[in-house]
C-alpha positions in Angstrom: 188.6 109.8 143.3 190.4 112.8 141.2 187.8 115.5 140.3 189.0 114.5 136.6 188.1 110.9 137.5 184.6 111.5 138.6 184.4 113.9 135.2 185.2 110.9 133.1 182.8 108.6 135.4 180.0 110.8 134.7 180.4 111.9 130.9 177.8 110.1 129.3 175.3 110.7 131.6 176.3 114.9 131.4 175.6 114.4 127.6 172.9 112.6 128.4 170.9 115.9 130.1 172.4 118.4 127.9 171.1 116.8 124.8 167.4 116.1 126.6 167.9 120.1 128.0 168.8 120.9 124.1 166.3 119.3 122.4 163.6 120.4 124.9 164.7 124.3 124.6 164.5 123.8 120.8 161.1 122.3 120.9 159.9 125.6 123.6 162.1 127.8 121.6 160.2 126.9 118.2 156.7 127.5 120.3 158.0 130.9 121.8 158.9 132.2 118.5 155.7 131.9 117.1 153.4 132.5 120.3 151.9 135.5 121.1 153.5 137.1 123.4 152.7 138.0 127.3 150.7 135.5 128.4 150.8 133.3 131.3 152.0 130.3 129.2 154.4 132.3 127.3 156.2 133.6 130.9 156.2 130.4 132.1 157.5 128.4 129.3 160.2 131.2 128.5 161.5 130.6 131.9 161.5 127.0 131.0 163.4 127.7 128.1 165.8 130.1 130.5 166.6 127.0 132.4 167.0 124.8 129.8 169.6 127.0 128.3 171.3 127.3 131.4 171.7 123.5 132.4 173.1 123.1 128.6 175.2 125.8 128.9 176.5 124.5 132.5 176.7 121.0 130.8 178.7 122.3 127.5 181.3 123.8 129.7 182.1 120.6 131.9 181.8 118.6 128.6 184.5 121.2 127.0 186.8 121.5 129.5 187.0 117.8 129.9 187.7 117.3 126.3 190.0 120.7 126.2 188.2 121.7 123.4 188.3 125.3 123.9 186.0 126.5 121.1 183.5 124.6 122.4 184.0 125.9 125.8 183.7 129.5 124.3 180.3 128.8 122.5 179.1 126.9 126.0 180.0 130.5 127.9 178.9 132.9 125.2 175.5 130.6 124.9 175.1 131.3 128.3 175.1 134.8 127.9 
């Protein structure tokens, strides 16, 4: 199988964990806002949140590049940053 191939094979489930990552770094995200800050469940759920971001950043740019929708891909990396 083509790289492009297995891509294609695999698409729905990608989308799949990056809306699932997504909506759990939004729910996190929400808490961590309003939390109070330095606490053991704070540090632990912002790196939660951290690796949330990163699988839907890794996620958004597969998804991008296999549509060739290079704005997307752009807001994938810079979301990453």
């Amino acid at each position: 199988m083509e790289m492009l191939q297995i891509i294609e094979f695999l698409r729905v489930p990608i989308a799949i964990v990056h809306i699932a990552a997504g909506v759990v770094c939004l729910g996190v995200g929400t808490y961590l806002a309003m939390a109070r800050k330095g606490t053991s469940l704070h540090r632990q759920l912002g790196r939660l949140y951290f690796r949330g971001m990163m699988i839907v950043c890794a996620t958004g740019i597969v998804m991008a590049m296999n549509s060739r929708n290079y704005m997307l891909l752009l807001i994938a990396v810079f979301s990453g940053y």
